[in-house]
Structures are given as structure tokens and as C-alpha cells.
C-alpha positions in Angstrom: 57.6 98.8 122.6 60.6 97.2 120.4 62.9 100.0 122.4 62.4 97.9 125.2 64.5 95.0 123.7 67.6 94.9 122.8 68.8 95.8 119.4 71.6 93.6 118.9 71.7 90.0 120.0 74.9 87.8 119.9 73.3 85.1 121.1 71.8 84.5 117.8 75.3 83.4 117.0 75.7 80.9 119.8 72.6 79.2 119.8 73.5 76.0 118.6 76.4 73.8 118.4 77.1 74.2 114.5 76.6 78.0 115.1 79.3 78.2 117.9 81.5 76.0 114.8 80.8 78.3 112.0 82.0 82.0 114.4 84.5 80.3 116.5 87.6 82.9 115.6 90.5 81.0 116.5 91.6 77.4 116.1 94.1 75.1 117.3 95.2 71.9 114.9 97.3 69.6 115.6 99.8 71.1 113.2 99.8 74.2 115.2 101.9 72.0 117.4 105.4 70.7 118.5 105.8 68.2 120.8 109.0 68.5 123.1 110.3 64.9 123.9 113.0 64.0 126.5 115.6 61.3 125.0 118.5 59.7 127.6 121.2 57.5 126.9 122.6 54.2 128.2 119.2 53.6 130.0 117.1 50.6 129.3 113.7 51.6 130.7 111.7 54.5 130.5 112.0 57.0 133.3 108.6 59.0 134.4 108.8 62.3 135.3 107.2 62.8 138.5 106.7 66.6 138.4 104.9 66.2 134.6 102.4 63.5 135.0 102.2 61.7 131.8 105.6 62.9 130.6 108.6 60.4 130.2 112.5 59.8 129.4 112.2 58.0 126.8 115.3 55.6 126.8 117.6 56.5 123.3 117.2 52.4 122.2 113.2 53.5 122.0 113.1 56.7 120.1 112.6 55.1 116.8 109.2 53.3 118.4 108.3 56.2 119.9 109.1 58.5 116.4 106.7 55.8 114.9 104.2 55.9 116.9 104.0 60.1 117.3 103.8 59.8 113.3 100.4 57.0 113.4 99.0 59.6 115.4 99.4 62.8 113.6 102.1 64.6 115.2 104.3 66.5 112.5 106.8 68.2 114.5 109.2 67.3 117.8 111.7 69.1 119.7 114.5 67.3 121.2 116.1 67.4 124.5 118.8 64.9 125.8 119.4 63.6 129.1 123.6 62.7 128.4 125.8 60.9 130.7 128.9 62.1 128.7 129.0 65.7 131.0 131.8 67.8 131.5 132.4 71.7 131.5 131.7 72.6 128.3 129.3 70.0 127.0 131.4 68.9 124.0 129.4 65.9 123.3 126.8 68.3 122.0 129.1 69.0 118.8 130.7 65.3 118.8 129.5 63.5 115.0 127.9 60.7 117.1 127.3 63.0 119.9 123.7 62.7 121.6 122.8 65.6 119.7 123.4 64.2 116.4 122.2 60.5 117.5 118.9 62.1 118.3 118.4 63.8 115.4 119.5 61.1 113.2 117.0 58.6 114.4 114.0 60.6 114.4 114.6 61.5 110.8 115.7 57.7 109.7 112.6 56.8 111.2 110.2 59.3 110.1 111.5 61.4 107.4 108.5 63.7 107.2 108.9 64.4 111.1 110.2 67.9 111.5 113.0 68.0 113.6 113.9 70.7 116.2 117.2 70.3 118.0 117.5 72.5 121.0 120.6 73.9 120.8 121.8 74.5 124.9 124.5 73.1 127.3 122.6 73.0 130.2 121.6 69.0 130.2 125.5 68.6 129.4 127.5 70.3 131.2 128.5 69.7 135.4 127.2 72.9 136.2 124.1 73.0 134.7 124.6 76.7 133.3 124.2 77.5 129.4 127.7 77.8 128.0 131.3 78.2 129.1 131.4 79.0 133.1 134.2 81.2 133.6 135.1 83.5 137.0 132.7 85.8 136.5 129.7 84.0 134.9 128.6 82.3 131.7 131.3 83.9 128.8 129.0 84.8 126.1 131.5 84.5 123.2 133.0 81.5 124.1 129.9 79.5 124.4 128.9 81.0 120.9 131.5 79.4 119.7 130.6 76.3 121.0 126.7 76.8 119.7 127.5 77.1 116.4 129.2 73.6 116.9 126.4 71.9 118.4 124.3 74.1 115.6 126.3 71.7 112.9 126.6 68.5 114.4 122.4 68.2 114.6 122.3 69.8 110.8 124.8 66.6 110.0 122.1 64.4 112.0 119.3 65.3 109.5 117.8 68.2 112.1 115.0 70.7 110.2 115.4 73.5 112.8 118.1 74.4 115.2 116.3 75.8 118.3 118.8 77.9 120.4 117.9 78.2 124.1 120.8 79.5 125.6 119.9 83.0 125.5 123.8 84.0 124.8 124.0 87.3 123.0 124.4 87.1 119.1 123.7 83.4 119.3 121.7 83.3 116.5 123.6 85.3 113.9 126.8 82.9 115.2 124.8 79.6 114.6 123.2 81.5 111.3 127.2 81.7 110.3 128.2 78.2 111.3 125.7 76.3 109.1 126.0 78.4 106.4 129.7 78.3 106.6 128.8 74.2 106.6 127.2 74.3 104.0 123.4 73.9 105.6 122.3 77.2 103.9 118.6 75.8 104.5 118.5 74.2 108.0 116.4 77.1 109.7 117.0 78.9 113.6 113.8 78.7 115.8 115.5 81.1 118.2 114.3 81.4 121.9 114.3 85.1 121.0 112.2 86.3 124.2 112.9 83.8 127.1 112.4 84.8 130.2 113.8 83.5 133.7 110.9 82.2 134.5 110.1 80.1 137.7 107.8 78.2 135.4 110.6 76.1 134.0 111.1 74.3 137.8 109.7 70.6 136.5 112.1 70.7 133.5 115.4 70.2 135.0 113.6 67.0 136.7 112.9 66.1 132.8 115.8 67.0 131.8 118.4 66.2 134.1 119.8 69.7 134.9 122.2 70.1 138.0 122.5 73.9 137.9 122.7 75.3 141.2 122.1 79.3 141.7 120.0 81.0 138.7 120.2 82.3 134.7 118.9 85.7 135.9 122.1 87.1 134.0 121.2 85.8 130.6 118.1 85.2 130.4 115.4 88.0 130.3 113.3 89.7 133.8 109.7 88.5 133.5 108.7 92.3 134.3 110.4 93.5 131.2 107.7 94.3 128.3 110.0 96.1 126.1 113.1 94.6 126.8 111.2 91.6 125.2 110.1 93.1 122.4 113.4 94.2 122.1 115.1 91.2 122.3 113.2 89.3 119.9 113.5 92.0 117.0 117.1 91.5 117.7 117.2 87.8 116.7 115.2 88.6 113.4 117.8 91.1 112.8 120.3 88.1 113.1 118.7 86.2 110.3 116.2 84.3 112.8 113.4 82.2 110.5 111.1 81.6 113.6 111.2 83.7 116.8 109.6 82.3 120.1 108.1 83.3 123.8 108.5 81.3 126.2 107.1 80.4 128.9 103.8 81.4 127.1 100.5 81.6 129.8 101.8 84.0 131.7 103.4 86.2 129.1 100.2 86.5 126.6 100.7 90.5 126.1 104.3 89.6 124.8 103.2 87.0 122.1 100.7 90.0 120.9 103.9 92.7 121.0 106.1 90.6 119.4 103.2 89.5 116.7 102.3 93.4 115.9 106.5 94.1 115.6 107.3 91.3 113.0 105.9 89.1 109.9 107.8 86.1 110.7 106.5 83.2 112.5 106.0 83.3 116.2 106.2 80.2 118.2 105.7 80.7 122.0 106.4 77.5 124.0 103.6 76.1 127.1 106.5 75.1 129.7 106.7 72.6 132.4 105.1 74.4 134.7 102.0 75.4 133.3 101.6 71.7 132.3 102.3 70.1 135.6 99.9 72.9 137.0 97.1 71.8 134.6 98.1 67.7 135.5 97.9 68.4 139.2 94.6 70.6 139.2 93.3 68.2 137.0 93.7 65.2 139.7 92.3 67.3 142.1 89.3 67.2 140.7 90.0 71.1 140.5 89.5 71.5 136.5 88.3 69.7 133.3 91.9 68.9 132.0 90.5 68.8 128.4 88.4 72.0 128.3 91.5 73.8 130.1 93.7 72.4 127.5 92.2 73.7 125.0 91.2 77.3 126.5 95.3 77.7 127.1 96.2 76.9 124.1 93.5 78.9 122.5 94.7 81.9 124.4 98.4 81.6 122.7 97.1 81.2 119.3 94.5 84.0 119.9 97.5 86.4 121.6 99.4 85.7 118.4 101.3 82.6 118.3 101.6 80.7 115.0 103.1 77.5 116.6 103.4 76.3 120.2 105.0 73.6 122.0 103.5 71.6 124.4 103.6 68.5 126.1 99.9 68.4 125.6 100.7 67.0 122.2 100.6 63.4 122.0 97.4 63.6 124.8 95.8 66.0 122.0 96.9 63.7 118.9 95.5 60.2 120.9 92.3 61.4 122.4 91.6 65.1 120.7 90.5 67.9 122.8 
């Protein structure tokens, strides 16, 4: 008669709350994550972002409040972008000593000096053109604008950044920052490269946030989101630079390359939940579509579980002010 039953039942392991607790397999803490914050210049008031509900410019004269307060509630780690109004066609205030850049970087560490600081490391929210690097003729010139990274690179090491985070997805870009801060002497500021970033129609909301003008595409330097080993690829190629940290991004939709790139390598892997996929969760969510919070927590729970050691998301402060 016991044939008729079945043998093994995993529900056992379910039945209560505290049981669910003990067998869960995968968490996400709070110091699993980095929040990305926007910071502009010469503006008084802060500016929302209508395609990321929730998500603001934070004017530059309110970044040490703002530092503050991400501290009180638990947040250990931020990633800067700013919104300049110094622009031209190579984005030199990025490498200026009391650049944007630097300024940024300065104040989040004056104010909290146990904040991590990451410093993306792009041209894109400083240039005219909206592209990556150098525009010449034919494109974006790879070697000129690594010049130019490595610049930036040293200008946010001299404003007290932890991590320089390259996103221009130039060629070599992290071996030439590796060489410009050691060659600075900032043997131990660390490179979070954007090693697998793909051109990703999930970044659309951003360059609202973030001020971009770019007109046309970065399908040239940036990676096609149907490549699986190109990414794999690309990623082994910044460790081989000297990366510390390597990164997918966007992250939902790219869950099989977080795993790849985790079964290729030992370092840390960081994969970054974009604009989009946060402005799709806002928007469902005010539907009435989805439970923001248990969706929250099932995406991120899918990138730790795929592989990822840290992720970004603008989830963060949301997560660190009313939990999951």
C-alpha cells in the first residue's frame, strides 16, 4: 500500500515559514549591492527622472546629504554618474583635478569615508555627441579615447574613488587605466570593468538620467546581445588585463552569461540591473500588474543565483528604507 505514495516529499521542507528560512539557497543582502546615483552640476533642485520612477538628479550642492543619508540606511557602496554642463568633444572635464569626476568622488568620500566609491569611467554624459571616446571620421578611435580613460581613471583615484568602473567598452581599456594608476602611483585603487556589456535596448531610460545626447547607436563597441561566446570572451579578456571585478550588464535578460562568465573565472562578478528592467518593474508595478516587492526580490534573486557576486541596482535605497 506505501507504493501508492510518494517516496520522497519536498514539501516537508516547505511547510512552514522557518523551514522555507532554514533551505532557502540563495540570498541577497544589502551588501550584495551598489547603488548607481545620478549627480549634476550648477543645478539647485533635484530633477526626477520621469522614465525611472523614484529615481532622481540629485543636484552636486546635495550629494553630501544624500551620501549621509544612503550611509543611516545601510548602503555600503555607490556608483557615480555625472550629468556636466562643461561638454565638449572629448569630455576633458572628466580628467580636470576639480573636474565633475573628481568633485563627485571627493565628496562622497569626505562625507562618508567608509562608502565605497565607484567612478564610472565613460565620456558619454560629457561629450556633444554623446558617443564613448574620441569621434573621429570613421567612428569612435579606440586608442585615443584610451588615452583619455586612463586620465579620467586618475583624476577620480585623486578624488578618493575605491573602484574605477570603465563603461566605455574601448578595446584594452582596462589594461590602459590598469597602467595609468599604477603609473600614478594608485597601485591599489581597483577596475570594476564593464567586461561583457552589451548594446542593449535596455539602457533607453538612462540617457534621460543621465543626460546623454548621442544620436545613432554604440553597436560598434559595444557587444551584440545574441553573442554567448563573444561574451564570454570578452570578459576573460579584461581579467587578462589585470581586471579585479568583471561585470554583465544589463543583467535580466542575460542570466546564462552571468553563469558562463562565473564557471570561466574566480574573480568577482558583478552584473548590473539597468534602467530598463527597473522602469519596467516601476511601471508594472503602478499598473497594478505585479507586487513590486516580491518581483524585486525574485530578479535580484535570479542574478545572485545565475552567479553574480554584486549587482547594481536602483532598487537599493527602496531595499535599504523599507527591505524586501
Amino acid at each position: 500500500m506505501s507504493s501508492v505514495y510518494p517516496v520522497s516529499r519536498p514539501r516537508r521542507l516547505r511547510r512552514t515559514p522557518a523551514l522555507r528560512a532554514l533551505f532557502q539557497e540563495t540570498e541577497v543582502q544589502l551588501s550584495d549591492l551598489v547603488l548607481p546615483i545620478f549627480v549634476e552640476e550648477g543645478v539647485s533642485d533635484y530633477v526626477p527622472v520621469s522614465a525611472m520612477p523614484g529615481v532622481v538628479r540629485i543636484p552636486e550642492a546635495r550629494l553630501a546629504f544624500e551620501i549621509e543619508r544612503y550611509a543611516k540606511a545601510g548602503i555600503q557602496s555607490v556608483m557615480t554618474f555625472g550629468i556636466s554642463h562643461h561638454l565638449d568633444d572629448i569630455g576633458s572635464d572628466t580628467w580636470q583635478e576639480n573636474g565633475l569626476v573628481a568633485r563627485m568622488a571627493r565628496i562622497c568620500k569626505d562625507t562618508a569615508p567608509e562608502m565605497i566609491v565607484m567612478s564610472d569611467t565613460c565620456f558619454c554624459e560629457y561629450t556633444t555627441h554623446g558617443h564613448c571616446g574620441v569621434v573621429h571620421d570613421n567612428g569612435v578611435d579606440n586608442d585615443a579615447t584610451l588615452v583619455n580613460l586612463g586620465r579620467q581613471a586618475v583624476a577620480a583615484a585623486r578624488g578618493g574613488a575605491d573602484f574605477i568602473a570603465p563603461s566605455a567598452a574601448m578595446d584594452g581599456q582596462v589594461q590602459a587605466i590598469r597602467a595609468a594608476l599604477d603609473g600614478a602611483g594608485f597601485i591599489d585603487t581597483a577596475v570594476m570593468a564593464y567586461s561583457t556589456k552589451f548594446a542593449s535596448a535596455f539602457y533607453g531610460p538612462f540617457r534621460e538620467a543621465g543626460g546623454t545626447v548621442l544620436k545613432g547607436n554604440r553597436n560598434t563597441y559595444q557587444m551584440n546581445p545574441m553573442n554567448r561566446r563573444e561574451a564570454i570572451r570578452e570578459s576573460l579578456l579584461d581579467e587578462q588585463e589585470g581586471a579585479d571585478v568583471l561585470m554583465v550588464k544589463p543583467a535580466g535578460a542575460f542570466l546564462d552569461t552571468i553563469r558562463d562568465i562565473r564557471e570561466a573565472t574566480h574573480l568577482p562578478l558583478a552584473a548590473y540591473q539597468v534602467s530598463g528592467e527597473y522602469a519596467m518593474i516601476k511601471f508594472a508595478a503602478a499598473a497594478g500588474a505585479i507586487d513590486e516587492r516580491q518581483i524585486v526580490r525574485e530578479t535580484l534573486g535570479a542574478i545572485k543565483r545565475a552567479g553574480a557576486d554584486i549587482i547594481l541596482s536602483y532598487f537599493g535605497l527602496d531595499i535599504a528604507e523599507q527591505g524586501f
